[in-house]
C-alpha positions as a printed NumPy array, in Angstrom:
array([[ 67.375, 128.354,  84.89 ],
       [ 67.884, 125.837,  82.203],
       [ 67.84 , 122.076,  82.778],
       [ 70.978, 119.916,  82.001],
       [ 70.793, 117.29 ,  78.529],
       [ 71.341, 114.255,  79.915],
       [ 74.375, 113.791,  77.595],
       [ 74.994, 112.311,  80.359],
       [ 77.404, 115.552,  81.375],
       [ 77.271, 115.28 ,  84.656],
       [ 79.624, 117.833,  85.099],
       [ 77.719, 120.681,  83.797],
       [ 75.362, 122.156,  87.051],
       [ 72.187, 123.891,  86.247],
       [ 72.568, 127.133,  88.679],
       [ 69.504, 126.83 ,  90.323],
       [ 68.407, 126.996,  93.653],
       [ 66.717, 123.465,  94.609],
       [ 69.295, 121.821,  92.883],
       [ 72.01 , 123.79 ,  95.387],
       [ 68.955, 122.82 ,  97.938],
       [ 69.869, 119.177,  97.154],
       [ 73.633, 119.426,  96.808],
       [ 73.56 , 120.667, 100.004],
       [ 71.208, 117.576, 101.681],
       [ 68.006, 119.832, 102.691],
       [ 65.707, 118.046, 100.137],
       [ 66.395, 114.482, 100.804],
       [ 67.244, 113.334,  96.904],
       [ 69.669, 110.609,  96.228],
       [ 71.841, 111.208,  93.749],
       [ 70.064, 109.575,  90.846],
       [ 66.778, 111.275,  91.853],
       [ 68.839, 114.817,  91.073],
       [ 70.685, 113.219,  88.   ],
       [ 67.277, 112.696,  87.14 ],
       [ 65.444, 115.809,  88.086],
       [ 68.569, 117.825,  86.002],
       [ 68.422, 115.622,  82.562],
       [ 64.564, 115.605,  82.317],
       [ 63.799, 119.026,  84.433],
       [ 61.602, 119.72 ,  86.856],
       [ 57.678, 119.118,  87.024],
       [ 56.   , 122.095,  86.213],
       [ 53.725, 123.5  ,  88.977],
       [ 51.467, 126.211,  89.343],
       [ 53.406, 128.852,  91.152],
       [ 56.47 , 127.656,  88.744],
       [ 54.189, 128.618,  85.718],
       [ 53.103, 131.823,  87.593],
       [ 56.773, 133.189,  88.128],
       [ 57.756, 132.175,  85.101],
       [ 54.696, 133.865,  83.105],
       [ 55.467, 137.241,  85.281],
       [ 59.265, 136.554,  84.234],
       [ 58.198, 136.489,  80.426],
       [ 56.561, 140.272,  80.495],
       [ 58.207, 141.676,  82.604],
       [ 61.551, 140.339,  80.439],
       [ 59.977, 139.961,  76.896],
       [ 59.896, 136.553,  76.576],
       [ 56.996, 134.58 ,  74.8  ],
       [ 57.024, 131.081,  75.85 ],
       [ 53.542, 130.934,  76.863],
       [ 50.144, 129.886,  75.45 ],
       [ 46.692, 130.739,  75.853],
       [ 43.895, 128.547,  76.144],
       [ 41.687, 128.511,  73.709],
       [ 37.952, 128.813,  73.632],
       [ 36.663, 125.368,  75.321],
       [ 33.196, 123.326,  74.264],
       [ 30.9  , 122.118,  76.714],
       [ 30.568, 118.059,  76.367],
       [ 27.919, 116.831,  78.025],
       [ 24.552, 118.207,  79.499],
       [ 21.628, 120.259,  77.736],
       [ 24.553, 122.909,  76.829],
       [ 26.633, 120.308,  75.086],
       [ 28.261, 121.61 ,  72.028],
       [ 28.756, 125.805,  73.522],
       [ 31.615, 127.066,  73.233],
       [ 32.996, 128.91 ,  76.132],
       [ 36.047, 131.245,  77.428],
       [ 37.527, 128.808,  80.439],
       [ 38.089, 130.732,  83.601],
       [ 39.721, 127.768,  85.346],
       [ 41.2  , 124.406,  84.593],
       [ 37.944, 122.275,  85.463],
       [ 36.821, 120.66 ,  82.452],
       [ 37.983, 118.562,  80.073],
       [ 38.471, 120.376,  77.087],
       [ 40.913, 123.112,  79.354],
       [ 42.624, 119.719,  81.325],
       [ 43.926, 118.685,  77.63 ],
       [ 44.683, 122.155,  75.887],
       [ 46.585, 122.19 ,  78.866],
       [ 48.497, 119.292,  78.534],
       [ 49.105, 119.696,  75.026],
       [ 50.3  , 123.1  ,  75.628],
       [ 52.83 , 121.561,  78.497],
       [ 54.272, 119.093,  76.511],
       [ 55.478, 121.414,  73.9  ],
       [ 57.862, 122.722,  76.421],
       [ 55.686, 126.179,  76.928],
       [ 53.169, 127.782,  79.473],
       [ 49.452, 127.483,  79.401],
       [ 47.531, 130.412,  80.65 ],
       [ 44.024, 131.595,  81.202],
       [ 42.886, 135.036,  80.113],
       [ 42.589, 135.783,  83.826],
       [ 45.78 , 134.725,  84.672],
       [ 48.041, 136.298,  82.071],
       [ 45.819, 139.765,  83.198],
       [ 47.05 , 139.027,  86.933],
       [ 50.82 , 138.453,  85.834],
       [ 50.614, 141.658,  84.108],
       [ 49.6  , 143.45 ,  87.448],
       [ 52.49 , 142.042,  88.98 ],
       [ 55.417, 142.28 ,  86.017],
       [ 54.046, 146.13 ,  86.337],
       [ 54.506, 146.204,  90.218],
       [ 58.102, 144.67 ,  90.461],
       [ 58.746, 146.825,  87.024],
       [ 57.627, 150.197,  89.8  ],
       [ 59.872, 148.43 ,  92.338],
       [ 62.944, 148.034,  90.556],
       [ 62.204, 151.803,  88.862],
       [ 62.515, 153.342,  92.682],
       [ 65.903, 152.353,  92.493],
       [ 66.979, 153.34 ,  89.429],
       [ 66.607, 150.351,  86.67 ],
       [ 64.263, 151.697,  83.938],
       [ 63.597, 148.423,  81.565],
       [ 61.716, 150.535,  79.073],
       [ 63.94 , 153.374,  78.917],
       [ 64.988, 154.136,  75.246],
       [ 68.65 , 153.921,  76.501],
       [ 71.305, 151.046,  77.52 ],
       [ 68.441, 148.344,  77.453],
       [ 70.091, 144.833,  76.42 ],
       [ 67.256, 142.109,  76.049],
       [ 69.088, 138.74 ,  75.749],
       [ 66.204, 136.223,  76.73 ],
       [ 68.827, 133.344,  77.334],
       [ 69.601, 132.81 ,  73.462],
       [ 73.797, 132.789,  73.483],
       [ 76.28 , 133.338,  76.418],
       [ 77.798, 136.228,  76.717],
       [ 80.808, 138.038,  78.006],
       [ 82.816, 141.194,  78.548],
       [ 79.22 , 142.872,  79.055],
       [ 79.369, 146.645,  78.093],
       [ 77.071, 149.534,  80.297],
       [ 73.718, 148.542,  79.776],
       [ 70.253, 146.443,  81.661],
       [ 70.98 , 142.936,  80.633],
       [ 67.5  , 140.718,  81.024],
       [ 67.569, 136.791,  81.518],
       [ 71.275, 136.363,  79.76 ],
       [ 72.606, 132.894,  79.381],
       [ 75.95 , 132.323,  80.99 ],
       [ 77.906, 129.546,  80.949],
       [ 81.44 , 128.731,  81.983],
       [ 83.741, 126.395,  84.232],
       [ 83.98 , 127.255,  87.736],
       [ 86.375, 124.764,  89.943],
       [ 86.658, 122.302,  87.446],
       [ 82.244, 122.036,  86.926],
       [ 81.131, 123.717,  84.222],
       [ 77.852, 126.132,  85.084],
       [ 74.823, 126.788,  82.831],
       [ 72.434, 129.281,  83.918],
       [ 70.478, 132.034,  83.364],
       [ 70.229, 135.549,  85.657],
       [ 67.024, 137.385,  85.298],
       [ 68.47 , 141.212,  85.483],
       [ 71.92 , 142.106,  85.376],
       [ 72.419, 145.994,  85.102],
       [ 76.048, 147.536,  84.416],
       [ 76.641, 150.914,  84.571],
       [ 78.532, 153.51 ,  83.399],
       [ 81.472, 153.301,  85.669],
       [ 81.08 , 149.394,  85.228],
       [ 79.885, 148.437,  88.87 ],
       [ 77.321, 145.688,  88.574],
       [ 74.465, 144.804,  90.49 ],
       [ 72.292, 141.443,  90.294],
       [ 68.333, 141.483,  90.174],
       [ 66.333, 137.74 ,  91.101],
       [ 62.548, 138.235,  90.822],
       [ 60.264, 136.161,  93.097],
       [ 56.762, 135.826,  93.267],
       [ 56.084, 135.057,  97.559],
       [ 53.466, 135.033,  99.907],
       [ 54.798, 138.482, 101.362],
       [ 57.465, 140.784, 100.282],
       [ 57.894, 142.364, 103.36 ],
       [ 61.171, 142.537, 105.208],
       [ 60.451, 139.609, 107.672],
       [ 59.312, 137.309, 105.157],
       [ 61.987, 138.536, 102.646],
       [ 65.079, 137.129, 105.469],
       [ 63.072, 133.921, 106.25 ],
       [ 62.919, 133.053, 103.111],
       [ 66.228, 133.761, 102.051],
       [ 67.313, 131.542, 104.1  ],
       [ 65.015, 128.898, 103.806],
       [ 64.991, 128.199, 100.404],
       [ 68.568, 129.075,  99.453],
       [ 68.338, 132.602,  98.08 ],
       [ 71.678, 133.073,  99.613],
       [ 72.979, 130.529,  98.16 ],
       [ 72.15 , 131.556,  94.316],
       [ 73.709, 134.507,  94.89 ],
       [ 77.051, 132.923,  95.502],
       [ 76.629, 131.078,  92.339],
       [ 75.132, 133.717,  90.226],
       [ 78.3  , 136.353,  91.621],
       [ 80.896, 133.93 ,  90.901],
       [ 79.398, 133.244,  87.475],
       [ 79.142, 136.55 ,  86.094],
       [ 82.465, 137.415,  87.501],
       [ 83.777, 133.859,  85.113],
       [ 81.171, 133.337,  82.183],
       [ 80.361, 137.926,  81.624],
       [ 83.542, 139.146,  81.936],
       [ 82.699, 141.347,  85.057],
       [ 85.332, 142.7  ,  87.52 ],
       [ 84.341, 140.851,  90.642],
       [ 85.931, 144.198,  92.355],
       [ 83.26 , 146.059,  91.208],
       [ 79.887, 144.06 ,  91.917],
       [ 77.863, 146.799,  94.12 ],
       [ 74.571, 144.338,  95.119],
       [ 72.513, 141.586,  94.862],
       [ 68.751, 142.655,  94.811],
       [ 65.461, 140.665,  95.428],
       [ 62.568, 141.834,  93.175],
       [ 59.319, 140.405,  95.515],
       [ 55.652, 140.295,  94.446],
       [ 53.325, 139.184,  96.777],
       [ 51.491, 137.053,  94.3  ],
       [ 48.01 , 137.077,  96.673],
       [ 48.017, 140.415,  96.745],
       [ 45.019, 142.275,  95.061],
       [ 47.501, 145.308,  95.632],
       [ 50.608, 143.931,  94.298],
       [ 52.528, 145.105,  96.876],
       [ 55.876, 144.698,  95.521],
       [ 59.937, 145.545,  96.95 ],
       [ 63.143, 145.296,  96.32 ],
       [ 65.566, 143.648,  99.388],
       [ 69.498, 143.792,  98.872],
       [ 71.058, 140.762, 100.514],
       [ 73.563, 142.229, 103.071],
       [ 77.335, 142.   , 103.279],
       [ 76.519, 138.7  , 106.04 ],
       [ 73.873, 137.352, 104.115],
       [ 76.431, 137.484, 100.732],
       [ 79.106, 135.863, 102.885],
       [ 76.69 , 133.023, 104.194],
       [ 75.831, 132.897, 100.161],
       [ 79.175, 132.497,  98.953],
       [ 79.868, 129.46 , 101.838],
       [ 77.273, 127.6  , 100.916],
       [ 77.774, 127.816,  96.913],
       [ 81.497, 126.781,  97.516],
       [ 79.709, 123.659,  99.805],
       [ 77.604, 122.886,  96.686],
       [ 80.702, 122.394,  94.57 ],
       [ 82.928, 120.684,  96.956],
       [ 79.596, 118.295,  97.367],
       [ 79.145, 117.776,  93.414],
       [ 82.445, 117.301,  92.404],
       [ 82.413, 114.522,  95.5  ],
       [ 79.668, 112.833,  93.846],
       [ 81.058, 112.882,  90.654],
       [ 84.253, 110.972,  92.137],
       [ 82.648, 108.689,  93.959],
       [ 78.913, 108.313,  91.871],
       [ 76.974, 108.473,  95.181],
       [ 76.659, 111.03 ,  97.345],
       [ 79.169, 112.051, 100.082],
       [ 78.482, 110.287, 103.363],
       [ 76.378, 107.698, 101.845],
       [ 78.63 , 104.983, 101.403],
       [ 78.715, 100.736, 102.325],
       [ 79.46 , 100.455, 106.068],
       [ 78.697,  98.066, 109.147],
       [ 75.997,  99.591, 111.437],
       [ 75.891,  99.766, 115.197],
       [ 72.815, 100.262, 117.03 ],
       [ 71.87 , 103.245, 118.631],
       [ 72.737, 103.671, 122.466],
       [ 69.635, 104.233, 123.584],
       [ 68.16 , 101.647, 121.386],
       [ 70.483,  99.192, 123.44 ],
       [ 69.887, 100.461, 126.654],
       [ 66.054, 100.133, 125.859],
       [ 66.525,  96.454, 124.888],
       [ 68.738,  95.679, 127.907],
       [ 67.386,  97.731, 130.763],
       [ 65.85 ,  94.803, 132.879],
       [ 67.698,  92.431, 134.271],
       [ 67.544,  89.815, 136.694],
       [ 70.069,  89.333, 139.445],
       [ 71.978,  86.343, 137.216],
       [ 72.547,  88.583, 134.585],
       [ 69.336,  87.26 , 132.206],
       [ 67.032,  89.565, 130.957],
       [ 63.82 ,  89.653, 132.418],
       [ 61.417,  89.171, 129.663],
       [ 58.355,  87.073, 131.856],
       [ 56.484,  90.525, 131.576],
       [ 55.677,  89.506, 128.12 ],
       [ 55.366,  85.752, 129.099],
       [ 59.157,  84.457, 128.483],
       [ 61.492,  82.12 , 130.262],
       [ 65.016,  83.666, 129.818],
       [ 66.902,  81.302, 132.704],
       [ 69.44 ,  79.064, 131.301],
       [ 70.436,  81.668, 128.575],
       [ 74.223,  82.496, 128.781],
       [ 74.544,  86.356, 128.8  ],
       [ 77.604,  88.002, 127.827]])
């Protein structure tokens, strides 16, 4: 998904799943650490890059960069040039870098070979239930370039919608969208995971708010595409386990409970960010008087003698004479 231009247009919600994570308190961010996170993005990391790299060729995007051929700087070899297999010198540390801060990818050889393996896998995956991304036919590549709407029959990959949902206006971008002839419409999300088995697949889910970009992503092709909310037929997770030296791959449809539980919790993210908006902090966290804790009071008081004083000579205090009330 796309990060927000600090404008700053607060309004506009990147639909992506740790921000919903935040909106709905499971990541422990303040307020200004999200307005933060959403006007400068996130911090790249490695399994980031790695999904994102599969996302590219499996999709047809390009925003990625090879390393180039690296040159030994010290030693009796100084001055070789060398293909880097990892990121442990120098010379690969700053191509990397450089690569990073022009907004794109860096990869190894190695690693763009892997990715490949695994766009292929989830491309097998998504073909044993009927989405063909390379047939000659119906196949809409949109790579995120202009928001769309009134889609017609056809396998839209990584389109950009945007649109006002509740009064917030929503930026994001889906990574399969597939509309068919009769105009049903089903939603594809490709992961990259430890596992892709079933077990993993609900944990997950769960855990990391999978359900809850599905609510988002439903509502928002139903508003920003044009598509008949009567007519959505699934919501599909595309798995490679990214370990794997088999790149075992499936496909798990979210099921009518774990859509409902979805489209509570993206309705919770709204009624949280348009809160925060009204009251520029976040819901709950507000100026108040504190009170302490019972048992924090019944651990201070506990011991007392029999005129009422605490009985504090166990740490080598008088207390007699002291009023108690």
């Amino acid at each position: 998904m796309s990060g927000l231009d600090m404008g700053l247009n607060l309004e506009t919600v990147p639909l992506r799943q740790s921000y919903s994570g935040y909106l709905l308190g499971r990541n422990g961010k303040t307020l200004l650490e999200l307005v933060h996170d959403i006007a400068n993005g996130r911090t790249p990391t490695k399994a980031m890059e790695d999904g994102s790299l599969v996302d590219q060729l499996l999709y047809g995007g390009g925003n990625y960069q090879e390393l180039g051929t690296c040159t030994k700087r010290s030693g009796p070899d100084k001055g070789q040039t060398f293909e880097p297999e990892d990121y442990a010198t120098k010379d690969a540390q700053e191509q990397r870098d450089a690569i990073r801060a022009e907004g794109r990818i860096p990869v190894l050889k190695s690693e763009v070979s892997r990715a490949l393996e695994q766009a292929a896998s989830i491309r097998d995956a998504l073909m044993r239930h009927g989405i063909d991304l390379y047939s000659s036919g119906g196949h809409t590549r949109c790579l995120g370039e202009e928001p769309l709407s009134g889609l017609v029959p056809g396998i839209y990959t990584q389109p950009l919608v945007t649109g006002d949902i509740d009064g917030i206006h929503c930026r994001g971008t889906f990574d399969l969208i597939e509309v068919a002839q009769d105009l049903t419409w089903r939603i594809i999300d490709t992961k990259l995971s430890e596992r892709a088995d079933q077990e993993w697949a609900e944990k997950q889910a769960a855990n990391m708010g999978w359900d809850c970009q599905s609510g988002a992503y439903i509502e928002a092709a139903a508003l920003g595409l044009g598509l008949d909310p009567e007519l959505f037929r699934g919501y599909g997770l595309a798995i490679c386990e990214k370990r794997s030296k088999l790149n075992m791959s499936a496909v798990h449809w979210l099921s009518p409970m774990f859509l409902k539980c979805g489209k509570e919790q993206w309705e919770r993210c709204k009624a949280a960010w348009l809160k925060a908006l009204e009251l520029a902090h976040w819901p709950g966290v507000e100026d108040s008087t504190i009170e302490p804790p019972g048992y924090y009071v019944s651990r201070i008081f506990d011991e007392r003698d029999d005129s009422g004083a605490d009985d504090l000579s166990s740490i080598g205090l008088d207390t007699s004479g002291l009023e108690v009330e």
